[in-house]
C-alpha positions in Angstrom: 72.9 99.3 120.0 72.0 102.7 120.5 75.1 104.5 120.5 76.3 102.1 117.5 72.9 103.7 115.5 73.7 107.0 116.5 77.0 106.6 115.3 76.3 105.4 112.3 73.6 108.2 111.5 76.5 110.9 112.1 79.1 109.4 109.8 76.4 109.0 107.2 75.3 112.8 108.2 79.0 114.3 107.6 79.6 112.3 104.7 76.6 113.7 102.8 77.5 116.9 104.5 80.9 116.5 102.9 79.1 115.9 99.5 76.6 118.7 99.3 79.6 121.2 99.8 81.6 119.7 97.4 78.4 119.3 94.9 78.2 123.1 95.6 81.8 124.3 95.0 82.0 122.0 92.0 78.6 124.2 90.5 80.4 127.4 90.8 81.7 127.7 87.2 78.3 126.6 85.7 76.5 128.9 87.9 78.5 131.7 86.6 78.0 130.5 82.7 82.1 130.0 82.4 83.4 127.2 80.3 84.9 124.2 82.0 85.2 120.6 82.1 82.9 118.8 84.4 84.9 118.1 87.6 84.9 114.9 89.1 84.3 114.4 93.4 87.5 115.6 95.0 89.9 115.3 92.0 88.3 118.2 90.2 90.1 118.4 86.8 93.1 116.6 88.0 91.7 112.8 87.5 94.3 112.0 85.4 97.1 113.6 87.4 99.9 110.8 88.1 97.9 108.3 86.3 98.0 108.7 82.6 99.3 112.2 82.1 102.2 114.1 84.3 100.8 117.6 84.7 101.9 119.9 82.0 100.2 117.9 79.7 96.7 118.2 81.6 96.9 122.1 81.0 98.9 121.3 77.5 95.5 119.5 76.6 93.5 122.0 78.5 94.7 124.8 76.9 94.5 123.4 73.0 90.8 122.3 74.1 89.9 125.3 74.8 91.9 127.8 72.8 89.8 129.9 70.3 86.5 129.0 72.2 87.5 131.7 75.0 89.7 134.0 76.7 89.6 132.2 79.9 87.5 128.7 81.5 87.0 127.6 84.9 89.4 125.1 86.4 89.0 122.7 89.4 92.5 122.2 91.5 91.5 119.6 93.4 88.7 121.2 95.9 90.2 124.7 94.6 88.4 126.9 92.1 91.0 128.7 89.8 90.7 130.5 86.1 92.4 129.7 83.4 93.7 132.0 81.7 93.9 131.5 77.4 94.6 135.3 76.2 97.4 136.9 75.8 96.5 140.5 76.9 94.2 139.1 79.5 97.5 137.4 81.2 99.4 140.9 80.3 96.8 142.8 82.8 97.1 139.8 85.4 100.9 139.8 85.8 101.3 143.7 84.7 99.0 145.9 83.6 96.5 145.0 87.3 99.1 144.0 89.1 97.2 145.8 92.4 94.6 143.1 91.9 96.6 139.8 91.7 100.0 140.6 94.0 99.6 137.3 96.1 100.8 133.8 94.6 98.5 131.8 96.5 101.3 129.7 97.9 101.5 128.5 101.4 104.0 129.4 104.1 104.3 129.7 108.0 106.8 132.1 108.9 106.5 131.1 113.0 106.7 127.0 112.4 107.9 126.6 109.0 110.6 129.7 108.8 112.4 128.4 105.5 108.8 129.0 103.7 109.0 132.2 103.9 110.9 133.5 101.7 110.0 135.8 98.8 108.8 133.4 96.5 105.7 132.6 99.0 105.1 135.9 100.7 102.1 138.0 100.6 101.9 141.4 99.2 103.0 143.4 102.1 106.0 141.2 103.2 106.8 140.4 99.9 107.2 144.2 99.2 108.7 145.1 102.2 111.3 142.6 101.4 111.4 142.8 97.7 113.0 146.5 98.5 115.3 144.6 100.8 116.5 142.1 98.4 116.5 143.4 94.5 119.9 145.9 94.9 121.4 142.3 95.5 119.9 140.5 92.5 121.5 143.0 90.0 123.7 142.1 87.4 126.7 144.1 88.8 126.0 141.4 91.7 125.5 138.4 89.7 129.4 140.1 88.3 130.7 140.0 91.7 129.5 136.1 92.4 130.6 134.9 89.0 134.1 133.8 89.3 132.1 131.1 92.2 130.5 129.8 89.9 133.4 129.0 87.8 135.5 127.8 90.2 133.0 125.3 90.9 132.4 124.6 87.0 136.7 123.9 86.8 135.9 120.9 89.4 133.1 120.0 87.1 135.9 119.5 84.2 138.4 117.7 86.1 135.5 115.2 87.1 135.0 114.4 83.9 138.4 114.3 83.1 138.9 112.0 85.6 135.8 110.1 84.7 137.2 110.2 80.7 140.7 108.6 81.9 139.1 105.9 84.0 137.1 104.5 81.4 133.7 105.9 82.8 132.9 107.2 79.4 132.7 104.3 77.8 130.5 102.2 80.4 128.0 105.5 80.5 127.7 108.5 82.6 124.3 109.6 83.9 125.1 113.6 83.1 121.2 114.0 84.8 122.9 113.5 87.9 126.2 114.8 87.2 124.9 118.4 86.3 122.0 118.2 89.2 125.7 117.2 91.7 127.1 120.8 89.7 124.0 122.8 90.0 124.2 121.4 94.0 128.1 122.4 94.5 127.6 126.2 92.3 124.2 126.8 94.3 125.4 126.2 98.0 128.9 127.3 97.2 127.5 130.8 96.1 124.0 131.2 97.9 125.7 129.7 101.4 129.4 130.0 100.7 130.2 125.9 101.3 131.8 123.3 99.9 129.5 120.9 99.1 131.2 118.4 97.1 128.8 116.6 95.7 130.8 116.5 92.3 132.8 114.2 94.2 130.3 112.7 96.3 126.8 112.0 95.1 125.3 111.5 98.5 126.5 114.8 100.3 124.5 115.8 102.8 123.7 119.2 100.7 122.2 117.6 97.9 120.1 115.6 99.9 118.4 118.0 101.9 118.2 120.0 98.9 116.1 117.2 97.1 114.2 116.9 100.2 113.6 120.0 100.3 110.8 120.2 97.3 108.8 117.4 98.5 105.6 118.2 100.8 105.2 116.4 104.3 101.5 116.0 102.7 99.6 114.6 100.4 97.7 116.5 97.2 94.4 116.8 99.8 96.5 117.9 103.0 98.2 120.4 100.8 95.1 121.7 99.0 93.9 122.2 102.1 97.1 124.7 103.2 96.5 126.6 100.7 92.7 127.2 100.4 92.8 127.7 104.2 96.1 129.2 105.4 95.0 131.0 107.7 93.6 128.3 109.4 96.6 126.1 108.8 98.8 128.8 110.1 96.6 128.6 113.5 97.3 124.8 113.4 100.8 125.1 113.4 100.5 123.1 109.9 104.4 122.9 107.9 105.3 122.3 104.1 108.8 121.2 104.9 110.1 118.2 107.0 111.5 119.7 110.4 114.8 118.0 109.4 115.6 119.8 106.3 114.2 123.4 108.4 116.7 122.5 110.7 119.2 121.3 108.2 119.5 124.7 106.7 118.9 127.0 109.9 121.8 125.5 111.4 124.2 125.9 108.2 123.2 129.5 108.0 123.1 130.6 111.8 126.6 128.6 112.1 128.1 130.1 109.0 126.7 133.9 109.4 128.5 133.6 113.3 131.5 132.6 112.0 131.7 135.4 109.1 130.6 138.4 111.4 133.3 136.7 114.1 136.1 136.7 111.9 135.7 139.2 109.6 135.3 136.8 106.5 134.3 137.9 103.4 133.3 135.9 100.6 132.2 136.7 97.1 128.3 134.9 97.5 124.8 135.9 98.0 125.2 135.3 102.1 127.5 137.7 102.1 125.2 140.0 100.6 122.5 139.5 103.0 124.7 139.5 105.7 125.5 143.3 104.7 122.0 143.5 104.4 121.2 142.8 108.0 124.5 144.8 109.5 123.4 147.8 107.6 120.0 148.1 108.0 118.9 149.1 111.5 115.6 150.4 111.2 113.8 147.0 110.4 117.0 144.6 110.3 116.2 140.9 108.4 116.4 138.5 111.0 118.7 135.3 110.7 115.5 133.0 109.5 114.3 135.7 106.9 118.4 135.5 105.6 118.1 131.3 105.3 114.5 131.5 104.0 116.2 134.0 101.2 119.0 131.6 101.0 117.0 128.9 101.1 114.9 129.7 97.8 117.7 131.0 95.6 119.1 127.4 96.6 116.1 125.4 96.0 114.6 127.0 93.0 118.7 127.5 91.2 119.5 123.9 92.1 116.5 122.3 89.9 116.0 124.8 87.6 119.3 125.3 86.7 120.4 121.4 86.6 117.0 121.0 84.3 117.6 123.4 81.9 121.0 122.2 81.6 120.5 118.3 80.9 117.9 119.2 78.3 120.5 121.2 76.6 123.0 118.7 76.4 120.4 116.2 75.4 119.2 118.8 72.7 123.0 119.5 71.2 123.6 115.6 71.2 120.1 115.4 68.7 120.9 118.2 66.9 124.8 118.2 65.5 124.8 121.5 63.4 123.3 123.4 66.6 125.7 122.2 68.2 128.7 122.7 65.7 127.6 126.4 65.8 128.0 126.8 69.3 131.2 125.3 69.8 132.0 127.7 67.2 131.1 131.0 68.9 132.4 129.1 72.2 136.0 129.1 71.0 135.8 132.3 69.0 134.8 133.8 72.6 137.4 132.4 74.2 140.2 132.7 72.3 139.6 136.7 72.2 139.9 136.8 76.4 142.7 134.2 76.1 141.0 131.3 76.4 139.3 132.7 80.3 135.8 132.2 80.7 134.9 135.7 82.2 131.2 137.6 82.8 132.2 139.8 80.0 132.4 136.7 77.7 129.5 135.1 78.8 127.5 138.0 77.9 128.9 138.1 74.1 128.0 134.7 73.3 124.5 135.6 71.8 124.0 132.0 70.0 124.4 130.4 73.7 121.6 132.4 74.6 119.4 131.5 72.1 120.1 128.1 72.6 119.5 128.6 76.5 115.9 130.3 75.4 114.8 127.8 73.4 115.7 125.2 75.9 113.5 127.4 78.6 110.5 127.1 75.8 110.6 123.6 74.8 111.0 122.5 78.1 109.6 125.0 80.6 110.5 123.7 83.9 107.8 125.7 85.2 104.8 124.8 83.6 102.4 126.9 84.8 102.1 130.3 87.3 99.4 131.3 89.7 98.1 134.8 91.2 95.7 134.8 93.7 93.2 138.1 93.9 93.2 140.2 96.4 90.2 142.4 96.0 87.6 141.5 93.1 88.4 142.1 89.5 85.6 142.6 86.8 87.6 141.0 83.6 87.4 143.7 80.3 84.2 144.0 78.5 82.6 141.1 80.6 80.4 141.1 83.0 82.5 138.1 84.9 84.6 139.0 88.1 87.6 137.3 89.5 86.5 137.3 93.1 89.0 138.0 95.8 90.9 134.8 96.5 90.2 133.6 93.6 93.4 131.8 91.9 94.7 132.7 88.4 96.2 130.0 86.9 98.5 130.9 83.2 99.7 127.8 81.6 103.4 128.8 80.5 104.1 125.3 79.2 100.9 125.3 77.1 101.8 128.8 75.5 105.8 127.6 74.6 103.8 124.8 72.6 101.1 127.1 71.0 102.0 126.5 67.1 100.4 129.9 66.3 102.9 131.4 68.6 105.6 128.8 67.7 105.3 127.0 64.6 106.4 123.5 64.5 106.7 123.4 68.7 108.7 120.2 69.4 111.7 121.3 66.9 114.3 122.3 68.2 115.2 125.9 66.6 117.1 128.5 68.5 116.7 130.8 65.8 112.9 131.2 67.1 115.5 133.8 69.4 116.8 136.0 66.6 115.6 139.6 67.4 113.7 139.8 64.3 111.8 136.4 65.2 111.0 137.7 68.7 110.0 141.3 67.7 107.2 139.4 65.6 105.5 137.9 69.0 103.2 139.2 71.9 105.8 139.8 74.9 103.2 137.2 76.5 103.7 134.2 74.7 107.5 133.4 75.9 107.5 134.1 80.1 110.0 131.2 81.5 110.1 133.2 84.6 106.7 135.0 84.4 106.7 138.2 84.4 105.7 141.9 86.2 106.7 142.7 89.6 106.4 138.8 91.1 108.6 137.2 88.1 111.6 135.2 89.4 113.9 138.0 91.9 116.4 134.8 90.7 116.2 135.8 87.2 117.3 140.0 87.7 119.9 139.9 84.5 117.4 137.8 82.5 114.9 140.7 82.5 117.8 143.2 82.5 118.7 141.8 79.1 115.1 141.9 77.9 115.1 145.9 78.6 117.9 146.2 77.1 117.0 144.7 73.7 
């Protein structure tokens, strides 16, 4: 009876425990005289996460709440205190301007259990440095010109599917293009970032695309995971993974297997593993090691494959609402064409300037990254405020919420690619439009898209 009291008394102890920290971490915003929404026990401001609203539209709703009251509010991730981040300039000096200060991403990763984690996207400042000089001479666009004729080799078995498709009578019992551009995205990705044949064009249940779906879900739950990230270290020292060990050891093997074969035989392909592969042979001061080469590999597979199959099916969806958009680009399609003989080459791509504006404004009506985060690394005393960002503090800038901002873009949920005419874009903050965020830690995958931004 005694031991069943005692027991009892502790549980109740660490629960309340439990609560007074939480009480405490949920005061810290009103302590500081910040704007926020109450936060409710554990959920923080994510209550209606999965329930009633998917989350683009929480910090949609967030921002429009809040915009005009401030330059920034206090956020609750969960257990996880962030910022929130309303002004433009104030997200210029985050991502640019004070880079110094906020150079982490406040993502997890465990480069000793979890290897595939750690690839740029995740790093911390000093890794993600060291092998951002390692990495960005491969990422340029003479590069992207020396993978390009991969990608349409895979996009000519994309056509004959749909041929094929068109002369079975597929067409007219309906075609789920979702899943037939996420099956091309699947095939062009691991064709060019791991040099295979992947077929999933052909069939849907290859063993690439799979693992490659796998891939972006976490072995954890939303409290498992917040806990990663507000302790890594700690995590780390637990030995604590974001992937499933089969899909780690899905991709190890295809890399480890296909970079023996290469360096064995001399093979040479046009792709990005070729291109770390010369990376590794030529570097022999601090060489990149074969699970920092399929981390790499890894993320320009995971983060191309979605992304890129996204964008894509809202396109198509758009041009089938909107007939003179698409008229006009069939238009400049053909009128491309037809001057490099009917061959779809780099240098064509590049001249079909309505295609890109109907690519941008796909990237702002739907941004398949709604939001970014920074995490501080030292404390930061925002301009002409007393407040301070204190180090390990997250930044969170809602990129969705800005793409939607009718001050910014008038009429948001038309679709209007002439919101991408250089006169139209000279007229807005550089902030306001950041599909692949921006400043040193924007998207390595996204080299030329920057490239062409310098250049106009």
């Amino acid at each position: 009876m005694d031991f069943l009291l005692v027991s009892i008394y502790s549980i109740v102890c660490f629960l309340l425990g439990i609560y007074l920290i939480l009480r405490k971490r949920y005061s810290y915003w009103a302590e500081r005289g910040v704007l926020h929404d109450k936060p409710e026990l554990v959920f923080g401001n994510f209550r209606e996460l999965r329930r009633s609203k998917p989350l683009y539209l929480i910090y949609r709703d967030f921002y429009m709440k809040y915009k005009g009251k401030a330059k920034y509010v206090g956020f609750y991730l969960f257990i996880r205190r962030a910022i929130f981040i309303l002004d433009l300039e104030l997200i210029k000096n985050v991502l640019i301007k004070d880079f110094e200060y906020f150079s982490n991403r406040g993502t997890y990763y465990n480069e000793k259990d979890d290897p595939i984690s750690a690839s740029i996207l995740h790093l911390d400042y000093e890794k993600w440095r060291n092998m951002r000089v390692k990495l960005t001479p491969t990422f340029t666009s003479g590069k992207m010109k020396f993978m390009f004729p991969t990608v349409v080799d895979v996009a000519t078995r994309l056509v004959e599917v749909m041929r094929d498709a068109h002369e079975s009578g597929s067409f007219e019992m309906g075609i789920e293009f979702e899943d037939l551009i996420a099956r091309y995205a699947v095939d062009v990705i691991g064709s060019v970032a791991f040099g295979l044949y992947c077929n999933s064009l052909k069939n849907p249940e290859a063993e690439f695309k799979v693992m490659g779906i796998k891939g972006f879900r976490c072995r954890h739950n939303w409290l498992v995971h917040s806990f990663l990230v507000s302790y890594p270290d700690l995590a780390r020292k637990l030995g604590m993974k974001f992937h499933f060990d089969d899909v780690g050891e899905f991709f190890l093997r295809i890399v480890r297997e296909t970079v023996t074969y290469r360096e064995k035989t001399g093979t040479q392909r046009k792709d990005f593993l070729n291109l770390l592969i010369d990376l590794k042979n030529s570097d022999t001061v601090d060489p990149i090691t074969m699970e920092q080469i399929t981390a790499q590999a890894y993320v320009f597979f995971t983060a191309g494959f979605e992304t890129s199959s996204c964008v894509m099916s809202f396109c198509l969806y758009e041009l089938a609402l909107n007939q003179m958009v698409q008229n006009k680009l069939r238009e400049e399609i053909i009128e491309v064409l037809t001057r490099y003989e009917g061959k779809f080459t780099y240098e064509a791509m590049n001249e079909m300037k309505y295609m890109e504006k109907v690519l941008n404004e796909t990237l702002r009506k739907y941004s398949i990254v709604p939001f970014t985060l920074r995490s501080a690394i030292k404390d930061y005393v925002i301009p002409n405020t007393n407040h301070v960002i204190e180090k390990g503090m997250e930044v969170l800038i809602p990129i969705d919420a800005l793409h939607h901002d009718p001050e910014l873009f008038p009429n948001p949920e038309e679709f209007n690619p002439e919101r991408f005419s250089a006169s139209e874009v000279e007229k807005r903050n550089s902030m306001s439009y950041i599909p692949f965020g921006d400043g040193p830690r924007f998207c390595i995958d996204n080299t030329y898209y920057f490239e062409k931004r310098l250049e106009s």
